[in-house]
PDB file of N, CA, C and O in Angstrom, chain B, residues numbered from 101:
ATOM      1  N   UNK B 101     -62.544  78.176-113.074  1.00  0.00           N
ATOM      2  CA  UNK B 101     -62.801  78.176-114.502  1.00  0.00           C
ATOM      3  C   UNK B 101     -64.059  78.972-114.771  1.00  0.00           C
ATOM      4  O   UNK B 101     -64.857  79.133-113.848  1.00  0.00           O
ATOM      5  N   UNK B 102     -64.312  79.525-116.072  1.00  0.00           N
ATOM      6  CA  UNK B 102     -65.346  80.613-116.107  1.00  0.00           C
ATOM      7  C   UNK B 102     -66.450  79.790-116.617  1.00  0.00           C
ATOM      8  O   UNK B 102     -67.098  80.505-117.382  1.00  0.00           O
ATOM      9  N   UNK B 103     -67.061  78.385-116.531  1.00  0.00           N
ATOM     10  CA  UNK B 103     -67.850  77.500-117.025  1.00  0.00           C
ATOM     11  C   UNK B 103     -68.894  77.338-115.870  1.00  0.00           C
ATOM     12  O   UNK B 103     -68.686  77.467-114.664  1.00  0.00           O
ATOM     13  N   UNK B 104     -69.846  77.086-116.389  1.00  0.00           N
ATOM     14  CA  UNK B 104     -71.166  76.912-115.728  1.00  0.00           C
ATOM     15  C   UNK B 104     -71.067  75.751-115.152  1.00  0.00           C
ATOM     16  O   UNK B 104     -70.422  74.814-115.620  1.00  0.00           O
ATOM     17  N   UNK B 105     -71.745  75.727-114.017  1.00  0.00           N
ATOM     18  CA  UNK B 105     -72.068  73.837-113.209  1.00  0.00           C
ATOM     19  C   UNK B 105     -72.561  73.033-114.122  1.00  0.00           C
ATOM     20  O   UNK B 105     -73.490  73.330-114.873  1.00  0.00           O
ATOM     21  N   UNK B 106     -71.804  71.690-114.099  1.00  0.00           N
ATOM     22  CA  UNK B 106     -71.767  70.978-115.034  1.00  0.00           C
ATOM     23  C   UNK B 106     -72.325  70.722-116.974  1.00  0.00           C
ATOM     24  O   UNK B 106     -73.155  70.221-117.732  1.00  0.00           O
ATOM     25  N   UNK B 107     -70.819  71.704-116.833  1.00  0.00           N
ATOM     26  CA  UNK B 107     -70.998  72.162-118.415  1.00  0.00           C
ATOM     27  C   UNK B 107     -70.804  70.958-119.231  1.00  0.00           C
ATOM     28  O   UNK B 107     -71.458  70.801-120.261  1.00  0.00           O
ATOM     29  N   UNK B 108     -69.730  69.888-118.729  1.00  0.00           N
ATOM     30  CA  UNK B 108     -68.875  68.811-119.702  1.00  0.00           C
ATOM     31  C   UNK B 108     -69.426  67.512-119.192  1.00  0.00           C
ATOM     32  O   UNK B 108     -70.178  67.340-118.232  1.00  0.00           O
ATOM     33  N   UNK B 109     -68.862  66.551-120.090  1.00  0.00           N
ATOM     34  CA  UNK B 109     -69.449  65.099-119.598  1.00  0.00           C
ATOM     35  C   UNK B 109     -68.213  64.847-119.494  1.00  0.00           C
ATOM     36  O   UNK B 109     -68.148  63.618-119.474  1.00  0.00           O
ATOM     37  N   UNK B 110     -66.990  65.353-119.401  1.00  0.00           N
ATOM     38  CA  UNK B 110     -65.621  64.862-118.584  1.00  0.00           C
ATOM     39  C   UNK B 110     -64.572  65.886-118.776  1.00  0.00           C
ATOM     40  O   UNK B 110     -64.619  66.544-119.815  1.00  0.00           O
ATOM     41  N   UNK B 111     -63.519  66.141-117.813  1.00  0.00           N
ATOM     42  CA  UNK B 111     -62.818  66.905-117.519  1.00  0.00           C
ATOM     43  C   UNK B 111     -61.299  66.267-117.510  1.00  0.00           C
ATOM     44  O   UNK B 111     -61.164  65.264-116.809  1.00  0.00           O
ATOM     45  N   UNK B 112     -60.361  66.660-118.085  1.00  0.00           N
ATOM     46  CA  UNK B 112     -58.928  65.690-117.806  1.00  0.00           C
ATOM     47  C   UNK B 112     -58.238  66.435-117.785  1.00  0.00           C
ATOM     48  O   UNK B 112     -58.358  67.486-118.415  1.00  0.00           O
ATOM     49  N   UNK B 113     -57.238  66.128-117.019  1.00  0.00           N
ATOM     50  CA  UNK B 113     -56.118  66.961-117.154  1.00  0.00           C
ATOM     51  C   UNK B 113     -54.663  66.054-117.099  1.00  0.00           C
ATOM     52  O   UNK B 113     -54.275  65.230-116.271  1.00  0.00           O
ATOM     53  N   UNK B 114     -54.187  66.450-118.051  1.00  0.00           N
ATOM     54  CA  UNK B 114     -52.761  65.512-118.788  1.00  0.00           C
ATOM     55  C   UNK B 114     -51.492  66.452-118.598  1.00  0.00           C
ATOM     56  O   UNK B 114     -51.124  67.499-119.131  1.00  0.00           O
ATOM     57  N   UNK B 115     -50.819  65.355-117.288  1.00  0.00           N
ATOM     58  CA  UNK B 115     -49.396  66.212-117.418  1.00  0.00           C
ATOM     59  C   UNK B 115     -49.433  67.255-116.767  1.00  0.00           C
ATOM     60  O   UNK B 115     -48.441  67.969-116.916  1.00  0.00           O
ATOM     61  N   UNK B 116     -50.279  67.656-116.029  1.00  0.00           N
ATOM     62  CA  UNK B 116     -50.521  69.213-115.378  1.00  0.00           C
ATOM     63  C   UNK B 116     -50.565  68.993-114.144  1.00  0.00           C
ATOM     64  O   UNK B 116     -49.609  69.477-113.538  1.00  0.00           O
ATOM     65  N   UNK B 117     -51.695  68.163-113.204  1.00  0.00           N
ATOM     66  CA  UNK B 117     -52.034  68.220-111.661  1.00  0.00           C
ATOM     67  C   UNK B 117     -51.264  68.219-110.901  1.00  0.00           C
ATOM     68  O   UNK B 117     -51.404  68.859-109.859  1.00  0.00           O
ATOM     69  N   UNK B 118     -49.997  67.370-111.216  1.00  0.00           N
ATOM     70  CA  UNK B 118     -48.998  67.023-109.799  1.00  0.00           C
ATOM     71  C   UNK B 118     -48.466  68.303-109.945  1.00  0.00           C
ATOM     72  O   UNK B 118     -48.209  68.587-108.775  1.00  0.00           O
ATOM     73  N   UNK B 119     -48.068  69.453-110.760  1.00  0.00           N
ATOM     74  CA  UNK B 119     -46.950  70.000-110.556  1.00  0.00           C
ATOM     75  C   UNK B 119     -47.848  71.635-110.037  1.00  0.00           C
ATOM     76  O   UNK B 119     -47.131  72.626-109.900  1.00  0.00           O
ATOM     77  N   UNK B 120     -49.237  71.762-109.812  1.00  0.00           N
ATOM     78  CA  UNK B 120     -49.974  73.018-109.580  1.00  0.00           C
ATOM     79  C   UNK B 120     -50.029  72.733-108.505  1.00  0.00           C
ATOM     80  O   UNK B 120     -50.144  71.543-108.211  1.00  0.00           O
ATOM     81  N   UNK B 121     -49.943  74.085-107.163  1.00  0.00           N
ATOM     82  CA  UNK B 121     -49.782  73.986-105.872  1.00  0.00           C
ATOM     83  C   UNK B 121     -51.141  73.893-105.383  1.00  0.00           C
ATOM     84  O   UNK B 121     -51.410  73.486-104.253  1.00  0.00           O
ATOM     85  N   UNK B 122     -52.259  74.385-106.495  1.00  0.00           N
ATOM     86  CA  UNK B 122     -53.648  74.288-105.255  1.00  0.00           C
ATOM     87  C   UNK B 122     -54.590  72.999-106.031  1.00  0.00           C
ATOM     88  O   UNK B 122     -55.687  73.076-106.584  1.00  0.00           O
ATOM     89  N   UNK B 123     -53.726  71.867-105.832  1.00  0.00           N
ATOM     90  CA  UNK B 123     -54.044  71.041-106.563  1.00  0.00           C
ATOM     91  C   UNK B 123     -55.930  70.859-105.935  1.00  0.00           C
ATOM     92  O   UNK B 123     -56.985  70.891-106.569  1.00  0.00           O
ATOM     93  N   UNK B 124     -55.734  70.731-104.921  1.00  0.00           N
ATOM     94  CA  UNK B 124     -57.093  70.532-104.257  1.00  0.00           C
ATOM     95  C   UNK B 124     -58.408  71.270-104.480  1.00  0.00           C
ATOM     96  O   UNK B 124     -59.522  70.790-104.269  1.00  0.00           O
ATOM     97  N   UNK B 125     -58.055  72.907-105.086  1.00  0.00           N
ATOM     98  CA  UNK B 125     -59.047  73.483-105.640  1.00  0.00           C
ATOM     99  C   UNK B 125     -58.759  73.622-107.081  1.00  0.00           C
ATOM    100  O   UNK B 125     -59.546  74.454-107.533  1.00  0.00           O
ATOM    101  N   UNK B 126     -57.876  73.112-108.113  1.00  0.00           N
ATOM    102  CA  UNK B 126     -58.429  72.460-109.087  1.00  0.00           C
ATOM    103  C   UNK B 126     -59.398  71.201-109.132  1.00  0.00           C
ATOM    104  O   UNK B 126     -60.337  71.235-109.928  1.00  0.00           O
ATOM    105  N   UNK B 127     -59.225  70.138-108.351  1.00  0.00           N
ATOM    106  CA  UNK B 127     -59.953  69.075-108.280  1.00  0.00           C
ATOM    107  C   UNK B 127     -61.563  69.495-108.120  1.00  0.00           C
ATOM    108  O   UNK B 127     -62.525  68.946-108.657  1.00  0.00           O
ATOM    109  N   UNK B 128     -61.555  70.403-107.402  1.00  0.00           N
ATOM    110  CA  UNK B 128     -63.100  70.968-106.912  1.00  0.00           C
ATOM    111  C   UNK B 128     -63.404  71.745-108.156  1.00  0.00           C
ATOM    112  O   UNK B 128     -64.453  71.367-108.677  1.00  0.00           O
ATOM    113  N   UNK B 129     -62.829  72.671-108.755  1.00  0.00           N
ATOM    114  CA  UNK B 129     -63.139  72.891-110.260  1.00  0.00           C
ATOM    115  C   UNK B 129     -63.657  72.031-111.366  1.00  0.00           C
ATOM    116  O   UNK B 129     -64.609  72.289-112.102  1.00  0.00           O
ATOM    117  N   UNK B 130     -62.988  71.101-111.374  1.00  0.00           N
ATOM    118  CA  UNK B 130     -62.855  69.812-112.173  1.00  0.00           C
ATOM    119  C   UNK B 130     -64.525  69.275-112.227  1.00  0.00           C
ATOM    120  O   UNK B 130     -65.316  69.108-113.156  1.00  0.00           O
ATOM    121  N   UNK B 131     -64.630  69.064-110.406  1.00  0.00           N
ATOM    122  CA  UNK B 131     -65.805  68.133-110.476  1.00  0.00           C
ATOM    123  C   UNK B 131     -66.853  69.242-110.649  1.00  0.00           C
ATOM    124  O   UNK B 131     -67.773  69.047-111.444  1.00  0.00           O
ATOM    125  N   UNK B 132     -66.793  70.189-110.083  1.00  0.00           N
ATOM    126  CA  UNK B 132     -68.275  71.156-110.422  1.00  0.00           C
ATOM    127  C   UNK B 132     -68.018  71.995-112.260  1.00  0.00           C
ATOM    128  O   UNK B 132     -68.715  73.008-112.309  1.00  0.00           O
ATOM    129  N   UNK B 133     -67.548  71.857-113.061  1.00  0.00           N
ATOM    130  CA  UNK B 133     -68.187  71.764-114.549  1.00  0.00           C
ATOM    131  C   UNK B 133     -68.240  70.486-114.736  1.00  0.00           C
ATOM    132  O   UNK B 133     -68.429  70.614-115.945  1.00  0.00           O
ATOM    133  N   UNK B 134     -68.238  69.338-114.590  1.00  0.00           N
ATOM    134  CA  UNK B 134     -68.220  68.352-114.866  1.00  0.00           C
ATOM    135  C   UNK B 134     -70.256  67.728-114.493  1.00  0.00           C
ATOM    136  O   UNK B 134     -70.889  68.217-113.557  1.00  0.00           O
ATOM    137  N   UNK B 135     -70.634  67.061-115.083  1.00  0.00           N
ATOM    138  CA  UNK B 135     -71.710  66.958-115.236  1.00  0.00           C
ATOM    139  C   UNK B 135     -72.262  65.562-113.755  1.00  0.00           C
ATOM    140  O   UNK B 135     -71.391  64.706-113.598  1.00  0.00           O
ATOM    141  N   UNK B 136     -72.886  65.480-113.300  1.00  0.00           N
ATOM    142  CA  UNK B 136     -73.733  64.201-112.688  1.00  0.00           C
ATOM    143  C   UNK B 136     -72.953  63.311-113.936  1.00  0.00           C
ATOM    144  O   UNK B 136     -72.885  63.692-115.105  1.00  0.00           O
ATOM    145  N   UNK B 137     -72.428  62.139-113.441  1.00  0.00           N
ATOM    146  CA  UNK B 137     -71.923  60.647-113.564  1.00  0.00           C
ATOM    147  C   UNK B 137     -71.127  60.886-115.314  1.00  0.00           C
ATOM    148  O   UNK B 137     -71.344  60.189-116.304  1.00  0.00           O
ATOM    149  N   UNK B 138     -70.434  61.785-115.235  1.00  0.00           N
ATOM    150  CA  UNK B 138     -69.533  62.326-115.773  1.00  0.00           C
ATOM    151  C   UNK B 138     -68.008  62.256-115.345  1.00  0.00           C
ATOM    152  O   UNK B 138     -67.742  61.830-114.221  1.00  0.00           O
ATOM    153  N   UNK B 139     -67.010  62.657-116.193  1.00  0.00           N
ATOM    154  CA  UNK B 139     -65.489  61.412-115.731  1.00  0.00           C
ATOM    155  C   UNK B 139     -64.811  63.167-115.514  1.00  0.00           C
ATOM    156  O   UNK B 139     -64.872  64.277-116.043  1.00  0.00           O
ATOM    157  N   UNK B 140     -64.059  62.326-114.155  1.00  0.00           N
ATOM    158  CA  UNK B 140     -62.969  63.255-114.124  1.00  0.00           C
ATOM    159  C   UNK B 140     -61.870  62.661-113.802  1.00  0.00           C
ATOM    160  O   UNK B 140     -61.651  61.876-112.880  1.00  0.00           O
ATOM    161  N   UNK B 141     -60.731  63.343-115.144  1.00  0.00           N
ATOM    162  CA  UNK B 141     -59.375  62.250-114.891  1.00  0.00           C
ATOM    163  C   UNK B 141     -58.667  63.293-114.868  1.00  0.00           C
ATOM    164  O   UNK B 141     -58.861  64.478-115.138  1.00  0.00           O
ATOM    165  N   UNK B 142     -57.311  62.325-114.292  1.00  0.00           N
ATOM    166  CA  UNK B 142     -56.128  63.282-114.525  1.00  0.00           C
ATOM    167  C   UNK B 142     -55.108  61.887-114.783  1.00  0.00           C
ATOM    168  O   UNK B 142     -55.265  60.744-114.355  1.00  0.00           O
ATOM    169  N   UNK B 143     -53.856  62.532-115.774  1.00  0.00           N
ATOM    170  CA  UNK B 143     -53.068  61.573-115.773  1.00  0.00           C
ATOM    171  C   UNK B 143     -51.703  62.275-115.680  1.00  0.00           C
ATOM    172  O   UNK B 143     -51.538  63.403-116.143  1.00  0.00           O
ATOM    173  N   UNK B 144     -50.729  61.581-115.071  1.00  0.00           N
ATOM    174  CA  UNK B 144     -49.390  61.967-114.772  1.00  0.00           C
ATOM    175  C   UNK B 144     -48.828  61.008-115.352  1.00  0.00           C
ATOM    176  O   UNK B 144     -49.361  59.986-115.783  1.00  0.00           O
ATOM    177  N   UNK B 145     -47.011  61.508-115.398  1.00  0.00           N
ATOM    178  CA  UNK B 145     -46.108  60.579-115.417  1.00  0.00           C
ATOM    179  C   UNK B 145     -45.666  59.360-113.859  1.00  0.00           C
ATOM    180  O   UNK B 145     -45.744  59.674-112.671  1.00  0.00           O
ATOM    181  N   UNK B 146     -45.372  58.452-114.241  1.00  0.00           N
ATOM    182  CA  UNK B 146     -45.270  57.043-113.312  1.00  0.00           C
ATOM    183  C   UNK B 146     -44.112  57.572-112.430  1.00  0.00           C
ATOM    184  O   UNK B 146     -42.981  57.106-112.569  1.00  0.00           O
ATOM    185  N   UNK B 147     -44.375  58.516-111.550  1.00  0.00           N
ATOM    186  CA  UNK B 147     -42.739  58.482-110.970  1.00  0.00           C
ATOM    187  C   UNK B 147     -42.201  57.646-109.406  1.00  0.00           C
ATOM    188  O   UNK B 147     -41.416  58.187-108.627  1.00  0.00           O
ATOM    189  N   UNK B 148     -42.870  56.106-109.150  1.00  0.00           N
ATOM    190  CA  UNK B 148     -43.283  56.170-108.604  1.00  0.00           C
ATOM    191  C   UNK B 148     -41.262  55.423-107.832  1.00  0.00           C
ATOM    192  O   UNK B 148     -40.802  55.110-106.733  1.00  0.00           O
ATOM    193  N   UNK B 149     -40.948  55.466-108.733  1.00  0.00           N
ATOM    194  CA  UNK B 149     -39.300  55.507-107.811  1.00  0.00           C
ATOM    195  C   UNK B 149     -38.665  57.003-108.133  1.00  0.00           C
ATOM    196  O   UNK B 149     -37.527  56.875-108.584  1.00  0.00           O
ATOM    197  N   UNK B 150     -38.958  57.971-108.059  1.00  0.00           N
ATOM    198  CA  UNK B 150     -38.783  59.060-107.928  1.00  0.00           C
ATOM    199  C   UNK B 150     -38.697  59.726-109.109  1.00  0.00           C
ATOM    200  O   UNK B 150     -39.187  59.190-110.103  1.00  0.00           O
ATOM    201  N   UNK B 151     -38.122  60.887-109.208  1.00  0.00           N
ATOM    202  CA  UNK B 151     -37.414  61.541-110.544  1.00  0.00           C
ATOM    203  C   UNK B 151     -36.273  62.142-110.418  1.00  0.00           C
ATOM    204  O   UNK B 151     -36.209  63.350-110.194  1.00  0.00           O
ATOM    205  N   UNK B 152     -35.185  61.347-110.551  1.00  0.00           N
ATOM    206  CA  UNK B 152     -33.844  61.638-110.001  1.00  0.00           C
ATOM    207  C   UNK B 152     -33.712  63.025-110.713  1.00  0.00           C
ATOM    208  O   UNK B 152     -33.248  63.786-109.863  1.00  0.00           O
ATOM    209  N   UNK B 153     -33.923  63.756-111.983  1.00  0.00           N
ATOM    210  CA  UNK B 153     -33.174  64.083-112.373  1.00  0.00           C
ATOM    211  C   UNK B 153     -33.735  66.044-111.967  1.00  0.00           C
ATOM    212  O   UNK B 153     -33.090  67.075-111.778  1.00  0.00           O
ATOM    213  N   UNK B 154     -35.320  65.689-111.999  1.00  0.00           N
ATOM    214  CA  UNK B 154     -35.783  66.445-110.311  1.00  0.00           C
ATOM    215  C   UNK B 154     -35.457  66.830-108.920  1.00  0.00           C
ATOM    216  O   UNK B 154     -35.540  67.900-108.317  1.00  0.00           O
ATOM    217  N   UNK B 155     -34.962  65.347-108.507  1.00  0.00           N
ATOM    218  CA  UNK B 155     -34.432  65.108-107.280  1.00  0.00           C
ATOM    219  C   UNK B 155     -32.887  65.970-107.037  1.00  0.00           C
ATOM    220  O   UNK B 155     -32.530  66.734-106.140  1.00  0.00           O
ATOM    221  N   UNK B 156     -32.320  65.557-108.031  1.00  0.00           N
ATOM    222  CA  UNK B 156     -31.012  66.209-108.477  1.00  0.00           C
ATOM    223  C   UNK B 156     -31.342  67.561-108.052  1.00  0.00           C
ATOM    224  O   UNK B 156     -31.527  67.748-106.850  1.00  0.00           O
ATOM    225  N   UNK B 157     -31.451  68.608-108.937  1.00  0.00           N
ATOM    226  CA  UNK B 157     -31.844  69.930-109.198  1.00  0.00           C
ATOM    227  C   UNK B 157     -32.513  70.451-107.746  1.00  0.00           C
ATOM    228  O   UNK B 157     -32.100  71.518-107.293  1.00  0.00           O
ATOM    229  N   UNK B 158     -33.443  69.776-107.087  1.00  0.00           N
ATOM    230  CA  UNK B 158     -33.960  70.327-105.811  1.00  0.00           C
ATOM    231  C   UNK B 158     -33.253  70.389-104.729  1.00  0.00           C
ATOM    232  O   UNK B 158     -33.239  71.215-103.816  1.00  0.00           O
ATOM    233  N   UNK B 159     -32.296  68.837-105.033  1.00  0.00           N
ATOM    234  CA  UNK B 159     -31.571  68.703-103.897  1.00  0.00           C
ATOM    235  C   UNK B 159     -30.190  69.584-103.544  1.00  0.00           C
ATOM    236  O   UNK B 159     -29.594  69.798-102.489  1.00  0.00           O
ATOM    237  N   UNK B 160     -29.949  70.029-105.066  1.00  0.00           N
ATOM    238  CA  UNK B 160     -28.587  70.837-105.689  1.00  0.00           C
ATOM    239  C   UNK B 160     -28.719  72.578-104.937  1.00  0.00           C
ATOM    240  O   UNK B 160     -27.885  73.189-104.269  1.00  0.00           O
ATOM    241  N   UNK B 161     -30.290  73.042-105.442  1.00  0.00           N
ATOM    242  CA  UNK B 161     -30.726  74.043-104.583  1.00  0.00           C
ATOM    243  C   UNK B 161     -31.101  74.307-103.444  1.00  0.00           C
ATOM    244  O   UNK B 161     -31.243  75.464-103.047  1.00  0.00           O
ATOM    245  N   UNK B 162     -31.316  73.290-102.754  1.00  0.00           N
ATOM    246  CA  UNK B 162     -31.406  73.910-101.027  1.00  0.00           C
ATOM    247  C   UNK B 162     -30.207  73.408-100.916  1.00  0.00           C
ATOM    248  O   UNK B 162     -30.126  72.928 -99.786  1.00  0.00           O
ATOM    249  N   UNK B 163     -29.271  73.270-101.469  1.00  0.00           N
ATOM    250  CA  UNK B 163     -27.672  73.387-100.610  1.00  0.00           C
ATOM    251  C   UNK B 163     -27.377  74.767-100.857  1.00  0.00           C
ATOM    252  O   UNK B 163     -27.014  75.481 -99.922  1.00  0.00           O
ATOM    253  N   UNK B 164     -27.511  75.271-102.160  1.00  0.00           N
ATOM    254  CA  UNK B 164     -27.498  77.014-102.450  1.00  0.00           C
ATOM    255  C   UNK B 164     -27.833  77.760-101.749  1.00  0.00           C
ATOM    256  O   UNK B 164     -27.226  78.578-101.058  1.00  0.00           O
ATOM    257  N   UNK B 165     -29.345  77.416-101.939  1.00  0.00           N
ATOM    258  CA  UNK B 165     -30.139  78.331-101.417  1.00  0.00           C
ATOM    259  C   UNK B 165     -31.193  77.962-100.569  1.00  0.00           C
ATOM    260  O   UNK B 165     -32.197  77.729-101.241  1.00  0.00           O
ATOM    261  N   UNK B 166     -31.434  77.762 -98.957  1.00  0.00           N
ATOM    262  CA  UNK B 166     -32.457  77.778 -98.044  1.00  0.00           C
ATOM    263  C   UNK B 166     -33.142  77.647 -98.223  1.00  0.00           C
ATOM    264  O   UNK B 166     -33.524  76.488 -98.060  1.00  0.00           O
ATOM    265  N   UNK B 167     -33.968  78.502 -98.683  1.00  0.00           N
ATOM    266  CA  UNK B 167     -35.457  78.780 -99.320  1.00  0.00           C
ATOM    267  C   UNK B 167     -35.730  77.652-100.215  1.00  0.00           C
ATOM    268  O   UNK B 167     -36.924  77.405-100.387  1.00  0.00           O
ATOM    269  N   UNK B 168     -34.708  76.773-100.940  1.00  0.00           N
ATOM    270  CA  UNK B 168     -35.102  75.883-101.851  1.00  0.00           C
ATOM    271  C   UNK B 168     -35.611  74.469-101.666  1.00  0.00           C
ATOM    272  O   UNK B 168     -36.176  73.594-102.324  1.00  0.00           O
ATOM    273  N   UNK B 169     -34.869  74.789 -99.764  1.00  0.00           N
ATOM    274  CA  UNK B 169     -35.308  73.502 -99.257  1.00  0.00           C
ATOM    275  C   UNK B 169     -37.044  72.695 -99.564  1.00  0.00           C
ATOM    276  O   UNK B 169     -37.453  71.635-100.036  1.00  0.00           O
ATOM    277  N   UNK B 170     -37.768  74.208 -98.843  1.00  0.00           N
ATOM    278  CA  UNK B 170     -39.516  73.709 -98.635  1.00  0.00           C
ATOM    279  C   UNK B 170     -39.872  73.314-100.135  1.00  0.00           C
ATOM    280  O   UNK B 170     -40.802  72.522-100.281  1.00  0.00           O
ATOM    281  N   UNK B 171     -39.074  73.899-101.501  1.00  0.00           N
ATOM    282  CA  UNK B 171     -39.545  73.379-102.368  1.00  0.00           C
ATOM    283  C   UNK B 171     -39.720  71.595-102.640  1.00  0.00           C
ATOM    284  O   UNK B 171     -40.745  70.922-102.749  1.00  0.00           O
ATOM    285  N   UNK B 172     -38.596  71.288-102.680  1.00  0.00           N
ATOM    286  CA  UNK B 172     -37.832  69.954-102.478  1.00  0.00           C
ATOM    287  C   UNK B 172     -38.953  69.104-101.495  1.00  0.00           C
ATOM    288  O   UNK B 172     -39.436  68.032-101.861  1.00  0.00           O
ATOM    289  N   UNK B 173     -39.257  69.700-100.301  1.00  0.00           N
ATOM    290  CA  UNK B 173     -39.953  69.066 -99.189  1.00  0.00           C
ATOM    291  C   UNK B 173     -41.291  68.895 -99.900  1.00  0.00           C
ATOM    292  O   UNK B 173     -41.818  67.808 -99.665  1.00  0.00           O
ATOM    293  N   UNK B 174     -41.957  69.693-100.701  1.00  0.00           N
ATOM    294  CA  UNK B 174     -43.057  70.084-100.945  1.00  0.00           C
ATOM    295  C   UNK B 174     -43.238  68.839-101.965  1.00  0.00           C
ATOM    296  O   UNK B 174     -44.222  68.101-101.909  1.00  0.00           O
ATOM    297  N   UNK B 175     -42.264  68.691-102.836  1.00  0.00           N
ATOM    298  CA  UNK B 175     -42.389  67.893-103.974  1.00  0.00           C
ATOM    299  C   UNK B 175     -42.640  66.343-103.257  1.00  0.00           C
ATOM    300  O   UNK B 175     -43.374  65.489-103.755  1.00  0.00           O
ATOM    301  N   UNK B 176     -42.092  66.222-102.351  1.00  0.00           N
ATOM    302  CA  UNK B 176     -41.993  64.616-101.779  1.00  0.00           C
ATOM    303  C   UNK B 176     -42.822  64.665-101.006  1.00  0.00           C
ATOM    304  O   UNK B 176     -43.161  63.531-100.668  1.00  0.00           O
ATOM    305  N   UNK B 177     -43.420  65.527-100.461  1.00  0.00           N
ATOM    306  CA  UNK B 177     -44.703  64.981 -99.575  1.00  0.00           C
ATOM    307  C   UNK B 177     -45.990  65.538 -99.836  1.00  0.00           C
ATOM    308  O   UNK B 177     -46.751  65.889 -98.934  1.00  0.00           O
ATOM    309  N   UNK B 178     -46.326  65.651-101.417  1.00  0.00           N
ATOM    310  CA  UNK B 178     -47.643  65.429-101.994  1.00  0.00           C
ATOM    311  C   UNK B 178     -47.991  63.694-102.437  1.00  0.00           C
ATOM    312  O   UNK B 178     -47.274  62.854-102.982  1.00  0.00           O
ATOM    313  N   UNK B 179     -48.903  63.651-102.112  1.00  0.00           N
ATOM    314  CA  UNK B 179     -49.445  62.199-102.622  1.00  0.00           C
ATOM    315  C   UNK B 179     -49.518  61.700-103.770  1.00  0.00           C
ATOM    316  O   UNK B 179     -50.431  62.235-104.399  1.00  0.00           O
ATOM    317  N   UNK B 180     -48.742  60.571-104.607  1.00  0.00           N
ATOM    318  CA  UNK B 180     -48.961  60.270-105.686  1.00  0.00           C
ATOM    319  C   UNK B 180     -50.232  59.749-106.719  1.00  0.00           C
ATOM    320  O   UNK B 180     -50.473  59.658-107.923  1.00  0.00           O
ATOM    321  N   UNK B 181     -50.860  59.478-105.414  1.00  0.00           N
ATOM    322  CA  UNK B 181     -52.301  58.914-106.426  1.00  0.00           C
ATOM    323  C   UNK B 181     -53.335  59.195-105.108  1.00  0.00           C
ATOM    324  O   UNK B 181     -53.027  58.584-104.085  1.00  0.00           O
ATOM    325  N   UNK B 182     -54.339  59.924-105.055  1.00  0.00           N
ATOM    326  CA  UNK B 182     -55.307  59.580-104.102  1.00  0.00           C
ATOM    327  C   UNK B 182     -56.326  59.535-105.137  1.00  0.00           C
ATOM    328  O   UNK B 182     -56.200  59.758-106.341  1.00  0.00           O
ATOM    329  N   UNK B 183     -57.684  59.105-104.258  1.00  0.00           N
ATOM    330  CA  UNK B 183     -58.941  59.229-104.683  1.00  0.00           C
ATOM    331  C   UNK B 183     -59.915  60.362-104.491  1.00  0.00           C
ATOM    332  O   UNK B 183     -60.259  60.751-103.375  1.00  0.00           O
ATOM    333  N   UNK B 184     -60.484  61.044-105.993  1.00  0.00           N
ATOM    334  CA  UNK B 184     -61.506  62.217-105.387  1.00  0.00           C
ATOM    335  C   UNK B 184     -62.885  61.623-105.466  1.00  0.00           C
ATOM    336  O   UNK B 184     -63.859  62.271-105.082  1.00  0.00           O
TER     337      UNK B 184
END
């Protein structure tokens, strides 16, 4: 982000984190504009029995197409909630 070290007194991001691949250097973004004892959230949807209708569609394409597999893989083995 083009913001100075700790520009904000909180940073959120709604609906966005799970689905960006470098989730880990957004998070590091996040916390450096973010100020000393300043909030950094993120909030997602609850998917925590899956998203069939996701599941569907990923699972539909690596039967197509190969390549669609690692997507599919990718989606199920990011972590649903950790701590930064």
């Amino acid at each position: 982000m083009s913001y100075a070290d700790a520009s904000f007194d909180a940073c959120v991001s709604a609906l966005a984190i799970d689905v960006i691949p470098e989730v880990d250097q957004v998070v590091r973004e996040m916390q450096r504009v973010t100020r000393v004892g300043g909030t950094v959230a993120s909030g997602v949807f609850d998917f925590w029995g899956g998203f069939s209708p996701a599941d569907l569609v990923c699972d539909t394409a690596s039967v197509l197409d190969k390549g669609m597999r690692s997507v599919g893989d990718q989606r199920k083995a990011r972590p649903i909630v950790w701590a930064a």
